[in-house]
C-alpha positions in Angstrom: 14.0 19.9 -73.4 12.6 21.5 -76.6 11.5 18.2 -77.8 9.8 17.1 -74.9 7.7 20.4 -74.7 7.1 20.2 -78.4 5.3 16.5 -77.7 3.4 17.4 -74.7 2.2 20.5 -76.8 1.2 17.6 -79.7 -0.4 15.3 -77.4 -2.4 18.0 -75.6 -3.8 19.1 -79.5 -4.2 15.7 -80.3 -6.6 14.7 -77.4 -8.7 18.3 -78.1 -9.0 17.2 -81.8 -10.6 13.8 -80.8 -13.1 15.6 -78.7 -13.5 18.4 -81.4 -15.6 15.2 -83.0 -17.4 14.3 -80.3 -20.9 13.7 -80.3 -21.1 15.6 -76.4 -21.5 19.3 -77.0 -20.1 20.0 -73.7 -16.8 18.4 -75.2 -16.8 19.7 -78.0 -16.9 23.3 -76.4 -13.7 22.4 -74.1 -11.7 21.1 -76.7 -13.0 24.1 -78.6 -11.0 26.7 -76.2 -8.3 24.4 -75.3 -7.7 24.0 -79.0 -7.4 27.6 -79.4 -5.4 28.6 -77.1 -2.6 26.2 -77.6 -2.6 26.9 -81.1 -1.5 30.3 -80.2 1.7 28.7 -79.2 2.2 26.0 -81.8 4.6 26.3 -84.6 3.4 26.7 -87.8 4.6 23.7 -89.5 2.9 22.0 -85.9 -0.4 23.8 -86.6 -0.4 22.4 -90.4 -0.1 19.2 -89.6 -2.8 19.4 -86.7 -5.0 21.0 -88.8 -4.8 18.3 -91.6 -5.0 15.9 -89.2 -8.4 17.2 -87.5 -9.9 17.5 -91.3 -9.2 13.9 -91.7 -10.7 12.8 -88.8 -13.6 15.1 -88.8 -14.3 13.2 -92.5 -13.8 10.2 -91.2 -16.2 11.0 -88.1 -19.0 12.4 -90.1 -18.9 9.5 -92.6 -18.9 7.0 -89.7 -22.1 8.6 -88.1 -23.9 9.0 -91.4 -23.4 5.0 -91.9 -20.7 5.5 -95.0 -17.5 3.9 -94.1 
């Protein structure tokens, strides 16, 4: 039951990091203070990896919108 909580909690971060980089400000707000409040429940080994995983993406998203990829 731990698990399956565990995922949902990964999945839910997951789709606020891919708005976190989106171009719609609107989205970005939501994801914003979904984000935040979740990661007051995470793990921290959870929040790690989420955090390194939005840095990545965020790189990736900039250099994608500046025409460098």
């Amino acid at each position: 039951m731990q698990e399956i909580y565990l995922k949902q909690q990964q999945a839910e971060l997951l789709s606020y990091i891919f708005a976190l980089c989106s171009d719609n400000p609107g989205e970005r707000l939501i994801a914003e203070l979904g984000a935040f409040e979740l990661m007051r429940e995470l793990e921290d080994s959870t929040l790690n990896l989420a955090t390194e995983f939005y840095s990545a993406l965020k790189n990736k998203t900039d250099s994608y919108t500046q025409g460098v990829y």
